[in-house]
Every structure is written in structure tokens, then in C-alpha cells.
N, C-alpha and C positions, 0 to 999 in steps of 0.2 A: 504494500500500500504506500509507501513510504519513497520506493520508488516511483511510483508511477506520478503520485503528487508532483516531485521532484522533477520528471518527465516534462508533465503539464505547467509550471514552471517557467521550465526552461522555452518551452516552445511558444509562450506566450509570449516573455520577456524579449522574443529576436521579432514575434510579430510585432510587438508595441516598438521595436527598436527601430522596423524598416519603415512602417508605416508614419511615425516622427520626421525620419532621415525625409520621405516621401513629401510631408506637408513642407520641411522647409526648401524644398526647392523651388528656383525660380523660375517662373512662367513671363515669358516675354511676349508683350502684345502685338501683332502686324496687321495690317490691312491692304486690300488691294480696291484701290479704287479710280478710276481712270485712267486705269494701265498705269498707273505707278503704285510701289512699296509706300506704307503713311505706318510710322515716319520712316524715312529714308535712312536711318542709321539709329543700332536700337545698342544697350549699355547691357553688359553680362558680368558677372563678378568672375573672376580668376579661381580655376583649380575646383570648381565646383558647377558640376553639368548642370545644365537647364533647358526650358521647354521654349520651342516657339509655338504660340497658337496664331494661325493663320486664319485671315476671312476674307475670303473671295467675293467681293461686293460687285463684281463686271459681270456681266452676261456673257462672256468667256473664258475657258480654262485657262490656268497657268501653273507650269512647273516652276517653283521654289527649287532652285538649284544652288547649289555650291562645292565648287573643289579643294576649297581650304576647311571646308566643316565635314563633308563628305557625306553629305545629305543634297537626294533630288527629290520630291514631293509633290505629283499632280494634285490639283486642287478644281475639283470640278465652279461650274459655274454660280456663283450667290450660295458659297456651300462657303465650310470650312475645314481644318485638318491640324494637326502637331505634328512633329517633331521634335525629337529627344535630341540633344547636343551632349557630346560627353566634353569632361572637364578640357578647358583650355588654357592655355598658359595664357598669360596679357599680350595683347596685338592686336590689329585689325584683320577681320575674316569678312573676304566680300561673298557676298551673295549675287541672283540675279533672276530673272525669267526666261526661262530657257523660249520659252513662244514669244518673247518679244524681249531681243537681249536688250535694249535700250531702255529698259527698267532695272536697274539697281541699286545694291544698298549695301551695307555695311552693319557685322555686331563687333564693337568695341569691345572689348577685354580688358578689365580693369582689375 
């Protein structure tokens, strides 16, 4: 019994652990609206991953792409989507739209 307690315990204490670790991540806002990124350059903290949540507000698709995050992400039309980032060192990582590369944007790394 003693074991099992002990068990139960421990498998809670790593669920409370990730689901903690979970809430303090950060979720970064984007927007797609007029064939451009809003805002056009978004702040992430260093050494610790985060989310972008994207929203396609154009009546056509767009790939969220980047070769320095190594994330490409269709985003149907007035829909939305995320994106997980793992930890980055501080720098500037450009993004873009791969259907119309003349939208781009940048997350700062600080």
C-alpha cells in the first residue's frame, strides 16, 4: 500500500511539474491581414521555447515559413494555427510567407 501511495505521488508531482513548466510558456501573438504579418516583428525571451499563435484574417492561404526557426505552417483562409519554437539563443530569426514572399517579419530574441 505504501508503495503504491508513493507511486501515485510521484506521478502526480511530474504531472503538476509539466503542466506548471506548460502554463509559463510564452504565446506570441500574429496576425495576417492585408497580406502583411501585424506586427511585423514580434519579442521572445532567450533559452526558453514559445508558441506563435497565428490568424489568418485574408480570404487566402498562407505558409508561415522560416529557415532560421525551422518551422513552415499552412494557415488556411480566416482560420488560425501555432506553432511551437524550441529554445533560442538571443538574435534575430526572420520569418516570411512563403505564397507571397514580400511579407515579412522578424522574432527578436532577447
Amino acid at each position: 500500500m505504501l508503495k503504491t501511495c508513493m507511486l501515485v505521488a510521484a506521478v502526480m508531482s511530474c504531472c503538476l511539474t509539466s503542466s506548471a513548466a506548460r502554463a509559463q510558456d510564452t504565446t506570441l501573438s500574429l496576425a495576417i491581414q492585408g497580406g502583411r504579418f501585424q506586427p511585423a516583428e514580434l519579442r521572445a525571451p532567450a533559452n526558453k521555447p514559445f508558441t506563435i499563435s497565428i490568424k489568418n484574417g485574408d480570404a487566402k492561404p498562407v505558409e508561415f515559413e522560416s529557415v532560421s526557426l525551422r518551422v513552415e505552417k499552412v494557415i488556411a483562409p480566416r482560420s488560425q494555427g501555432t506553432v511551437r519554437i524550441r529554445a533560442l539563443s538571443p538574435g534575430r530569426y526572420e520569418f516570411f510567407d512563403d505564397f507571397n514572399q514580400s511579407n515579412r517579419g522578424a522574432v527578436v530574441v532577447q
